[in-house]
Jmol script that loads the backbone (N, CA, C; Angstrom):
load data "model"
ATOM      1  N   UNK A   1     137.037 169.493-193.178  1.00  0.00           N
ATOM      2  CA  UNK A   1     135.762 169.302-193.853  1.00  0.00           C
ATOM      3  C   UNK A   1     135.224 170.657-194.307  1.00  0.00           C
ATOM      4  N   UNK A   2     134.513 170.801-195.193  1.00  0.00           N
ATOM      5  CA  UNK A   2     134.047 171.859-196.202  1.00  0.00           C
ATOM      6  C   UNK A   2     132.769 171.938-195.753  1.00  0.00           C
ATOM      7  N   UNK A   3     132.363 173.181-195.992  1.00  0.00           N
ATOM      8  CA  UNK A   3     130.745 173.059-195.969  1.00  0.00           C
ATOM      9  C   UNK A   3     129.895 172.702-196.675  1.00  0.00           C
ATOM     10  N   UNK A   4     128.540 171.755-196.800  1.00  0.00           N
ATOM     11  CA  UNK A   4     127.821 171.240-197.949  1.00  0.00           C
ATOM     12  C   UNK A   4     127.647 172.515-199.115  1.00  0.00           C
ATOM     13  N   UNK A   5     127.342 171.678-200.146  1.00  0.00           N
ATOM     14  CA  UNK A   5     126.415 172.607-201.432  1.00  0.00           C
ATOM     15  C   UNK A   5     125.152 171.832-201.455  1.00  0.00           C
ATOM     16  N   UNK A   6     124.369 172.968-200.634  1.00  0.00           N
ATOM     17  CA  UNK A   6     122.888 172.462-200.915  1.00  0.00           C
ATOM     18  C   UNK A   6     122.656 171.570-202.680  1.00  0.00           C
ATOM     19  N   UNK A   7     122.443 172.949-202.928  1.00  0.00           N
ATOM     20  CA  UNK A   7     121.842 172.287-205.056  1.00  0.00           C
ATOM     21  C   UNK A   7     122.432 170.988-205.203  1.00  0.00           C
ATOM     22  N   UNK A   8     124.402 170.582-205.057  1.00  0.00           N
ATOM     23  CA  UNK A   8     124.491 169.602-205.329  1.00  0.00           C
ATOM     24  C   UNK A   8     123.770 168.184-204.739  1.00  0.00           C
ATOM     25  N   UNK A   9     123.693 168.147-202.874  1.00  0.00           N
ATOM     26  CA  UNK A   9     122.889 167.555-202.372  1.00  0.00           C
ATOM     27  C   UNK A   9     121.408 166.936-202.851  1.00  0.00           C
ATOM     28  N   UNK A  10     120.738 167.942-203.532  1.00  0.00           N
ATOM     29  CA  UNK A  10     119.597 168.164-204.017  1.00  0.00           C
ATOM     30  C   UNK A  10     119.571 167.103-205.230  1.00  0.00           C
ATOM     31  N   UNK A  11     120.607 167.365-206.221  1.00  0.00           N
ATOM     32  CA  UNK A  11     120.708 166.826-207.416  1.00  0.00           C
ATOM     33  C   UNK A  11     121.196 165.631-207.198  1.00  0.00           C
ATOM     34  N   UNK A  12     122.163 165.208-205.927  1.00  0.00           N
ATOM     35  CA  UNK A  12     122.819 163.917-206.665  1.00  0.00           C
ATOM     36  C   UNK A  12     121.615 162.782-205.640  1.00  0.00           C
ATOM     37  N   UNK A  13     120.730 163.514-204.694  1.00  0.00           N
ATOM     38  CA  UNK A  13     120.208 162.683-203.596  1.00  0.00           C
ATOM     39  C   UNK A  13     119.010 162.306-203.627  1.00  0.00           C
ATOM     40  N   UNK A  14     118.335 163.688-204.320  1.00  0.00           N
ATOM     41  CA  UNK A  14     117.045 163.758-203.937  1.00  0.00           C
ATOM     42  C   UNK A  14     115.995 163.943-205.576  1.00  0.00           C
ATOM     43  N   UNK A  15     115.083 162.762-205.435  1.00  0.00           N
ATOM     44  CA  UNK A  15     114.494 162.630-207.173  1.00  0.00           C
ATOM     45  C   UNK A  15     113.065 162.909-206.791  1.00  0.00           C
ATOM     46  N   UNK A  16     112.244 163.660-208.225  1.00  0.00           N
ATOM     47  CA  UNK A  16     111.065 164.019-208.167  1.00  0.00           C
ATOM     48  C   UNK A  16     110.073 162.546-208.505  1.00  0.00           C
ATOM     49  N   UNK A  17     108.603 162.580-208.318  1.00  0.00           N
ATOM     50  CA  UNK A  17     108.739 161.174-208.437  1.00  0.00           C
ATOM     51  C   UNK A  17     106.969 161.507-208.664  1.00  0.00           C
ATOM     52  N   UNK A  18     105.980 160.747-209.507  1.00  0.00           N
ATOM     53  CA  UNK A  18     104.977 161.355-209.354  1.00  0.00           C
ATOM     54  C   UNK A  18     104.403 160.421-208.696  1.00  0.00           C
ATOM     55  N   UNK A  19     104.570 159.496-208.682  1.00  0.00           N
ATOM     56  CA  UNK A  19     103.981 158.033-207.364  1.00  0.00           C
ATOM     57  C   UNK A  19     103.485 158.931-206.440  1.00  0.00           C
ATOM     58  N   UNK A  20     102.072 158.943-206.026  1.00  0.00           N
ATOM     59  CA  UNK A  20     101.395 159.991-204.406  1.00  0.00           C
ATOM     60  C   UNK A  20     102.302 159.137-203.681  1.00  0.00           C
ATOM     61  N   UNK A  21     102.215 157.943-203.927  1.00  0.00           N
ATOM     62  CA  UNK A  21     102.388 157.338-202.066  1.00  0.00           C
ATOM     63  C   UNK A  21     104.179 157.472-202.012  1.00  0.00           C
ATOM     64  N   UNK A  22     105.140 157.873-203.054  1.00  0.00           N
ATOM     65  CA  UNK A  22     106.711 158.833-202.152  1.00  0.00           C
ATOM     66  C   UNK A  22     106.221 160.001-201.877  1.00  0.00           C
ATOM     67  N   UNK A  23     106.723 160.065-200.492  1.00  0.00           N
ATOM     68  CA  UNK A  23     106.715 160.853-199.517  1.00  0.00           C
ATOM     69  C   UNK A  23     108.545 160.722-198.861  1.00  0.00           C
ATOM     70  N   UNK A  24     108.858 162.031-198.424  1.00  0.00           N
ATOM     71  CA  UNK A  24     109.646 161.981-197.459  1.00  0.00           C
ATOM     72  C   UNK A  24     109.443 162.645-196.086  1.00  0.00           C
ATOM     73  N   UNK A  25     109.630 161.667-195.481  1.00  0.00           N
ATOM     74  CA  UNK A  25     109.423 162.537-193.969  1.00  0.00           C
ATOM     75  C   UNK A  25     110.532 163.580-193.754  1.00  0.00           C
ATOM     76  N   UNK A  26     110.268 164.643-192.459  1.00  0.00           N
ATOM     77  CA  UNK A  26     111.557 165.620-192.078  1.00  0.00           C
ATOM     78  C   UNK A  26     112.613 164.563-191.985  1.00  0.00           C
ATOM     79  N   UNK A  27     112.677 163.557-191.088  1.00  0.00           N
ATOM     80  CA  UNK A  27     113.529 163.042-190.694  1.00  0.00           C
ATOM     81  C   UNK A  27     114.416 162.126-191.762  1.00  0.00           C
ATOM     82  N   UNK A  28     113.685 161.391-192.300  1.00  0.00           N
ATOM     83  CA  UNK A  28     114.127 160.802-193.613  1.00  0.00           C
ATOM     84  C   UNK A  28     114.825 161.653-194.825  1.00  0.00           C
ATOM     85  N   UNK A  29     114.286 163.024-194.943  1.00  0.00           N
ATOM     86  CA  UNK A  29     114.824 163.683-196.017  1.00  0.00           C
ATOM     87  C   UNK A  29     116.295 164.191-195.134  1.00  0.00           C
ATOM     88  N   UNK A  30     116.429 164.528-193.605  1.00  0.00           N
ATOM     89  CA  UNK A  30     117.299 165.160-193.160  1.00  0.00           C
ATOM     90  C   UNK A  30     118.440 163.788-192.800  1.00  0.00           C
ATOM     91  N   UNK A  31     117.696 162.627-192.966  1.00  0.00           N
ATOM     92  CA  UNK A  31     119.018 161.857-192.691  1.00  0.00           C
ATOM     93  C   UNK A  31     119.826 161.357-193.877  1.00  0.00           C
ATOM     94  N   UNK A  32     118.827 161.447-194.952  1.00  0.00           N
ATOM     95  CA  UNK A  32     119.748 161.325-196.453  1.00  0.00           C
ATOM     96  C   UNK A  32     121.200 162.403-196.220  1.00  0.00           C
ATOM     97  N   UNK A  33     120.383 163.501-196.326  1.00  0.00           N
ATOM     98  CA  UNK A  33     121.634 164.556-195.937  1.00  0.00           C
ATOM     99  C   UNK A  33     122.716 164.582-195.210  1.00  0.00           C
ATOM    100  N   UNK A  34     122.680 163.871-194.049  1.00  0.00           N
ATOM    101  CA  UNK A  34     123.351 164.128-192.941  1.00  0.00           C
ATOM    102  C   UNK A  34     124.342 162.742-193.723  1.00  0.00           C
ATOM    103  N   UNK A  35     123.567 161.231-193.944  1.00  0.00           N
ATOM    104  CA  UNK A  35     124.514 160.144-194.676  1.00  0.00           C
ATOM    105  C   UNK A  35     125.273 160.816-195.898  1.00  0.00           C
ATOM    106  N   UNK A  36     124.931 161.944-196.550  1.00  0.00           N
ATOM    107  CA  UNK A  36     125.489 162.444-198.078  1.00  0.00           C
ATOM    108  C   UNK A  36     126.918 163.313-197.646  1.00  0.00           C
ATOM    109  N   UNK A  37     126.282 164.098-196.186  1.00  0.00           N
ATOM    110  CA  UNK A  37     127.460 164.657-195.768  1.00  0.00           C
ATOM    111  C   UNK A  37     128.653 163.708-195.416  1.00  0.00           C
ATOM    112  N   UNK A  38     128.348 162.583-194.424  1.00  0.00           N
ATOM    113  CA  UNK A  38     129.341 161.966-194.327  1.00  0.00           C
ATOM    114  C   UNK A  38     129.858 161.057-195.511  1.00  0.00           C
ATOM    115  N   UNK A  39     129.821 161.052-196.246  1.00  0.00           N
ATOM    116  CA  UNK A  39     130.307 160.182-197.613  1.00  0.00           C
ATOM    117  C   UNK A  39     130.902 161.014-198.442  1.00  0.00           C
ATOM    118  N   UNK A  40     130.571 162.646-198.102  1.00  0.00           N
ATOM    119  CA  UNK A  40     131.474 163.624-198.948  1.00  0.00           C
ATOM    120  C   UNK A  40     132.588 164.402-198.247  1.00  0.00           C
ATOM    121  N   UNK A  41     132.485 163.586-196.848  1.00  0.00           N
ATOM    122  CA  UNK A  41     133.398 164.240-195.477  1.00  0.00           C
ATOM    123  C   UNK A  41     133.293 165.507-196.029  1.00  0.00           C
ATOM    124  N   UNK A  42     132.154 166.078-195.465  1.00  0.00           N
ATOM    125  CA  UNK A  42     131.509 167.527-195.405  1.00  0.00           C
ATOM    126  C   UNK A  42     130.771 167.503-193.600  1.00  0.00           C
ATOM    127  N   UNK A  43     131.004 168.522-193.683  1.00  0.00           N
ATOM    128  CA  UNK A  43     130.468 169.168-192.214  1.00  0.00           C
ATOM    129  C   UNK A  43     129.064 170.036-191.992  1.00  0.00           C
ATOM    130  N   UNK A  44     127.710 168.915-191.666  1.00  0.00           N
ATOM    131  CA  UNK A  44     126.565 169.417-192.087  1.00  0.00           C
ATOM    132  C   UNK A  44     126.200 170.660-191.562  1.00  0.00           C
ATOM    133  N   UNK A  45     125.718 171.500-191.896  1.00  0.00           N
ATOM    134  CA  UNK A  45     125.596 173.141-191.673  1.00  0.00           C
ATOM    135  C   UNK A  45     123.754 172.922-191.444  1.00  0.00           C
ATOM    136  N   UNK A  46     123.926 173.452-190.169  1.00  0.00           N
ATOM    137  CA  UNK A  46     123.258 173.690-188.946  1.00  0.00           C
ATOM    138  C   UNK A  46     121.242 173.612-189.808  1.00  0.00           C
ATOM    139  N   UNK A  47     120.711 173.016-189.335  1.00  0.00           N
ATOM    140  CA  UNK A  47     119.421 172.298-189.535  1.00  0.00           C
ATOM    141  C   UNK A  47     118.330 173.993-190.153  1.00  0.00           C
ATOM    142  N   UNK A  48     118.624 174.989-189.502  1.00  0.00           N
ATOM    143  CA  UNK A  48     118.222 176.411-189.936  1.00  0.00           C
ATOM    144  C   UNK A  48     118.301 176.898-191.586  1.00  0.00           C
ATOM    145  N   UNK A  49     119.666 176.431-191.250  1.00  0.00           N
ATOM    146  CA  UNK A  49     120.235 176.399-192.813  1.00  0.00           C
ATOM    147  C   UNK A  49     119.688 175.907-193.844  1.00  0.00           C
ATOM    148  N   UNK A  50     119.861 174.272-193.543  1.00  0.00           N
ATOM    149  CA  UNK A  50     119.657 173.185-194.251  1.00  0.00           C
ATOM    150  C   UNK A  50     118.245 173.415-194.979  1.00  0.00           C
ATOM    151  N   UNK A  51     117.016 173.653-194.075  1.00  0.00           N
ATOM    152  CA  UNK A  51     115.735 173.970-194.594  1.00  0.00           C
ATOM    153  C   UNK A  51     115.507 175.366-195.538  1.00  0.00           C
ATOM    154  N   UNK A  52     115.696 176.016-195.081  1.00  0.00           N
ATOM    155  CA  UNK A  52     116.266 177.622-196.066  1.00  0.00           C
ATOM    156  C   UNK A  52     117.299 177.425-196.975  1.00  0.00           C
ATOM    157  N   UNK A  53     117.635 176.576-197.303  1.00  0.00           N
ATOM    158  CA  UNK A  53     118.486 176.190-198.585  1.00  0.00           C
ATOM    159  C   UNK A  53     117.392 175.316-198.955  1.00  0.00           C
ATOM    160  N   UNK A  54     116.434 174.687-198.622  1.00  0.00           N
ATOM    161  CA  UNK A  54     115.761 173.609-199.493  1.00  0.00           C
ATOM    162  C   UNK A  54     114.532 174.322-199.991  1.00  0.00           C
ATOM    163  N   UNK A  55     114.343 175.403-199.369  1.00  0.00           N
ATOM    164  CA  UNK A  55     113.564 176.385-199.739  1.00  0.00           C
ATOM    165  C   UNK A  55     113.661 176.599-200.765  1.00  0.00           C
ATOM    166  N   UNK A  56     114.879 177.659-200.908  1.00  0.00           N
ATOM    167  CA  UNK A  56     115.385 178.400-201.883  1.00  0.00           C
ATOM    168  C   UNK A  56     115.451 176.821-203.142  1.00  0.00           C
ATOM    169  N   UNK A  57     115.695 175.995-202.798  1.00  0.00           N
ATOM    170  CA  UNK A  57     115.668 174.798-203.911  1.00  0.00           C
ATOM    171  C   UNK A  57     114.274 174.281-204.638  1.00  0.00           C
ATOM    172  N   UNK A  58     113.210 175.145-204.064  1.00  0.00           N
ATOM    173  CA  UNK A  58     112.072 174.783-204.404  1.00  0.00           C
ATOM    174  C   UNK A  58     111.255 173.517-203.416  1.00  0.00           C
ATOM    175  N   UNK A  59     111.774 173.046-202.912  1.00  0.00           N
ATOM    176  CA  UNK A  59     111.503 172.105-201.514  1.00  0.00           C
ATOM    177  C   UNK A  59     110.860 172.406-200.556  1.00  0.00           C
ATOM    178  N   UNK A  60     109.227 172.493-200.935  1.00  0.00           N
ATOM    179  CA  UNK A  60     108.768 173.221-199.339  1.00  0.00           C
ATOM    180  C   UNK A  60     107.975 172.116-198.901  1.00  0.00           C
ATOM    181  N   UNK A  61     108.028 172.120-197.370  1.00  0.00           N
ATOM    182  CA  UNK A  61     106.974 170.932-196.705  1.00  0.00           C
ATOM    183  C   UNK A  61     105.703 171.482-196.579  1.00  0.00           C
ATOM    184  N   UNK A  62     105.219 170.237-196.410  1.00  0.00           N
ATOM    185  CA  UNK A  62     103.588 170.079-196.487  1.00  0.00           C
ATOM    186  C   UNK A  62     103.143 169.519-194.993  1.00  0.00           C
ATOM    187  N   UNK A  63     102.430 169.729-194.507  1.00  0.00           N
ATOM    188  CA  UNK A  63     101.619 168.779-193.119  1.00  0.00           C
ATOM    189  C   UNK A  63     100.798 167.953-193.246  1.00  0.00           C
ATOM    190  N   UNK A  64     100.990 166.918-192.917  1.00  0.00           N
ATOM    191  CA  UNK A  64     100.831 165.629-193.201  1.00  0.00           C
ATOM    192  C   UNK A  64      98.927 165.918-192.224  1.00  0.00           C
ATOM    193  N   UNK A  65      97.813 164.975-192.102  1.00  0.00           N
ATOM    194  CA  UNK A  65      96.807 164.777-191.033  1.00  0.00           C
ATOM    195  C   UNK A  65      97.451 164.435-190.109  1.00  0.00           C
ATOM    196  N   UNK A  66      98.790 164.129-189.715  1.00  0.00           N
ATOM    197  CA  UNK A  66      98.696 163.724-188.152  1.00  0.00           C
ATOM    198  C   UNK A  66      99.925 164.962-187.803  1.00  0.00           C
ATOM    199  N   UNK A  67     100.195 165.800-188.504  1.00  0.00           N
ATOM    200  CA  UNK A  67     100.612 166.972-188.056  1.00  0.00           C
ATOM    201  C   UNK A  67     102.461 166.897-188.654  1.00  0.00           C
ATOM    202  N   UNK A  68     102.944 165.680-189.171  1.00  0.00           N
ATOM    203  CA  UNK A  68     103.945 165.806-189.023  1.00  0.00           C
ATOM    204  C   UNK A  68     104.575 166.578-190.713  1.00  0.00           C
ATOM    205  N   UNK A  69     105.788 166.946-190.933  1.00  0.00           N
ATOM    206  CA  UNK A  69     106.410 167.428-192.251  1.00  0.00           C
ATOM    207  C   UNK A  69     106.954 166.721-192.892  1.00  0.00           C
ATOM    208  N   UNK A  70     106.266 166.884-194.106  1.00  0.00           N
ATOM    209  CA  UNK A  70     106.397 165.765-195.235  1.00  0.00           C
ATOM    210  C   UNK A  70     107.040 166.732-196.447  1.00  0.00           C
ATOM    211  N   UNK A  71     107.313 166.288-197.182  1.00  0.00           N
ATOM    212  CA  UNK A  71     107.861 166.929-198.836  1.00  0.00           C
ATOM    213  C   UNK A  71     107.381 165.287-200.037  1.00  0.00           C
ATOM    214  N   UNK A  72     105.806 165.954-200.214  1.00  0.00           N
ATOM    215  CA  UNK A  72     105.626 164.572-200.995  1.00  0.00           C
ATOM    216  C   UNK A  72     105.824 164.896-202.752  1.00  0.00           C
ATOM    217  N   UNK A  73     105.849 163.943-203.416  1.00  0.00           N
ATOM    218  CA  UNK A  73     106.272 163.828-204.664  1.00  0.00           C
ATOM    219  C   UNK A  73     107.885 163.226-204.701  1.00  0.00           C
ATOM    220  N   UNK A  74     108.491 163.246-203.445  1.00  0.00           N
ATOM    221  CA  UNK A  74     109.758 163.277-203.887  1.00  0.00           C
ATOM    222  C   UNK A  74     110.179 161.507-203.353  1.00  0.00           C
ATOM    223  N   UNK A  75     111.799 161.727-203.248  1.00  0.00           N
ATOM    224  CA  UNK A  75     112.359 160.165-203.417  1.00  0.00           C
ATOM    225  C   UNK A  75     113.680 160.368-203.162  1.00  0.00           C
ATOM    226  N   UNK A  76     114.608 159.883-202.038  1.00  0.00           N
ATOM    227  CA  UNK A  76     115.856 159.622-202.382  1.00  0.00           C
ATOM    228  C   UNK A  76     116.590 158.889-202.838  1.00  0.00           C
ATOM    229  N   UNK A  77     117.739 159.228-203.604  1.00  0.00           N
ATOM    230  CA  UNK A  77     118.416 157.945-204.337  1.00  0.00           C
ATOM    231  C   UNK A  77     120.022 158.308-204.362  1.00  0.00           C
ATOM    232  N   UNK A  78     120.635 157.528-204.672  1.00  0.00           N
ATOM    233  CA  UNK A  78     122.183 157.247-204.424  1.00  0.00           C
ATOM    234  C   UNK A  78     122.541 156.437-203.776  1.00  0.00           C
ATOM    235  N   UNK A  79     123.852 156.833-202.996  1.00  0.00           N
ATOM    236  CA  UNK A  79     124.772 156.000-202.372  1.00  0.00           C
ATOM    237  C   UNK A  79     124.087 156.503-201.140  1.00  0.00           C
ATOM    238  N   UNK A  80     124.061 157.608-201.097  1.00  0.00           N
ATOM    239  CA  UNK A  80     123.272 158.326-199.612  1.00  0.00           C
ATOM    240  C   UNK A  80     121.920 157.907-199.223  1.00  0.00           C
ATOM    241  N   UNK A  81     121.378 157.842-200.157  1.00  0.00           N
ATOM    242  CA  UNK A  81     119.734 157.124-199.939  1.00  0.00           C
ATOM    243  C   UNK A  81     119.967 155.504-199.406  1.00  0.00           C
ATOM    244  N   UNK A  82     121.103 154.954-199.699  1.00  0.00           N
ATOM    245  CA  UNK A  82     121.997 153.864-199.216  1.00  0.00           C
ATOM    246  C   UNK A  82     121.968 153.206-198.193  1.00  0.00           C
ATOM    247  N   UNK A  83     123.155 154.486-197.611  1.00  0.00           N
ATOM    248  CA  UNK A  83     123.895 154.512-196.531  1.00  0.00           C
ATOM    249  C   UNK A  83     122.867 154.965-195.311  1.00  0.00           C
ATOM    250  N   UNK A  84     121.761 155.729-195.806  1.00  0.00           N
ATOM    251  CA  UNK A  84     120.923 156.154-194.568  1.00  0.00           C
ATOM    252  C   UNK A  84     119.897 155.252-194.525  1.00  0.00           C
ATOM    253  N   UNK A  85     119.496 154.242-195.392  1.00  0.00           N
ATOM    254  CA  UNK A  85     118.762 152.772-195.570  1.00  0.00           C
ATOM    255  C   UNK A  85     119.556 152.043-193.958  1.00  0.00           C
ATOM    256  N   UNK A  86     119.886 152.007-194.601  1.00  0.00           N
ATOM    257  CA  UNK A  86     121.053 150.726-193.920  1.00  0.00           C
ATOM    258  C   UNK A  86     121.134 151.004-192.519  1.00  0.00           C
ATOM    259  N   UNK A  87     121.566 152.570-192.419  1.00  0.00           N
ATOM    260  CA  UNK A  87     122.319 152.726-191.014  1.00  0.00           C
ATOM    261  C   UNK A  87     120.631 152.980-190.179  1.00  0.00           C
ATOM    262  N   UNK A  88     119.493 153.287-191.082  1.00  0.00           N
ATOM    263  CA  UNK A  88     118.163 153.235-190.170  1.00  0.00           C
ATOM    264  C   UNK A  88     117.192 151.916-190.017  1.00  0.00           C
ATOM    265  N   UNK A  89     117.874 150.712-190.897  1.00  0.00           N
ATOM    266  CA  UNK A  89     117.528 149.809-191.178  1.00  0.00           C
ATOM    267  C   UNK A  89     118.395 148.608-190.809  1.00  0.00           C
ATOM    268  N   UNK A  90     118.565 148.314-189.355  1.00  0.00           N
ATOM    269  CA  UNK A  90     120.070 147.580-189.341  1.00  0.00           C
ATOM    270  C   UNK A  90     119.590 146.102-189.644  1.00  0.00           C
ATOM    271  N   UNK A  91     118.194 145.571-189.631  1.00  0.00           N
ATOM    272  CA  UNK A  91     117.996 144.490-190.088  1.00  0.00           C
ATOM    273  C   UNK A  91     118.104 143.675-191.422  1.00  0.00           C
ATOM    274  N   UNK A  92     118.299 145.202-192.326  1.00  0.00           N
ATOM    275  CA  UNK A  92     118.272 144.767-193.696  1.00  0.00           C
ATOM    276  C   UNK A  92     119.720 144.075-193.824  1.00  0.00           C
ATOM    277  N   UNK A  93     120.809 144.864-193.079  1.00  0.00           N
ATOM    278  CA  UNK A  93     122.395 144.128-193.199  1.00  0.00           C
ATOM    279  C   UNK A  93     122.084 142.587-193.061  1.00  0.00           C
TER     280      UNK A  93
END
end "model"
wireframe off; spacefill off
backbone 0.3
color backbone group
């Protein structure tokens, strides 16, 4: 397994969106990733990383009122926005 490319991640996963109410949570934006890695049998590079590459991508979080990290405006989509539906959503199967 290879190591991810942030930018591509970015581009094929993650859409700008002007709807207020998309939001992604940390966890939600980090599990798109983690489903994108496994669908590109890539080997996700360490959570330090991951955020300092989303940085550098223009991706900075915001704090939500109840304290937690959000990145709002945005939206995931693909096969990865998918696969991390599904595998966090086992009722929808």
């Amino acid at each position: 397994m290879e190591t991810p490319d942030y930018a591509r991640f970015v581009q094929e996963c993650i859409a700008a969106d002007t709807v207020d109410d998309h939001i992604l949570s940390e966890d939600q934006f980090y599990g798109v990733y983690l489903s994108w890695c496994a669908l590109q049998t890539q080997t996700p590079g360490p959570c330090e990383s991951f955020w300092a590459a989303m940085s550098e991508q223009g991706i900075h979080e915001r704090r939500a009122n109840d304290h937690r990290r959000i990145r709002p405006g945005l939206r995931m989509t693909g096969p990865a926005a998918l696969d991390y539906i599904l595998a966090s959503q086992p009722s929808l199967v």
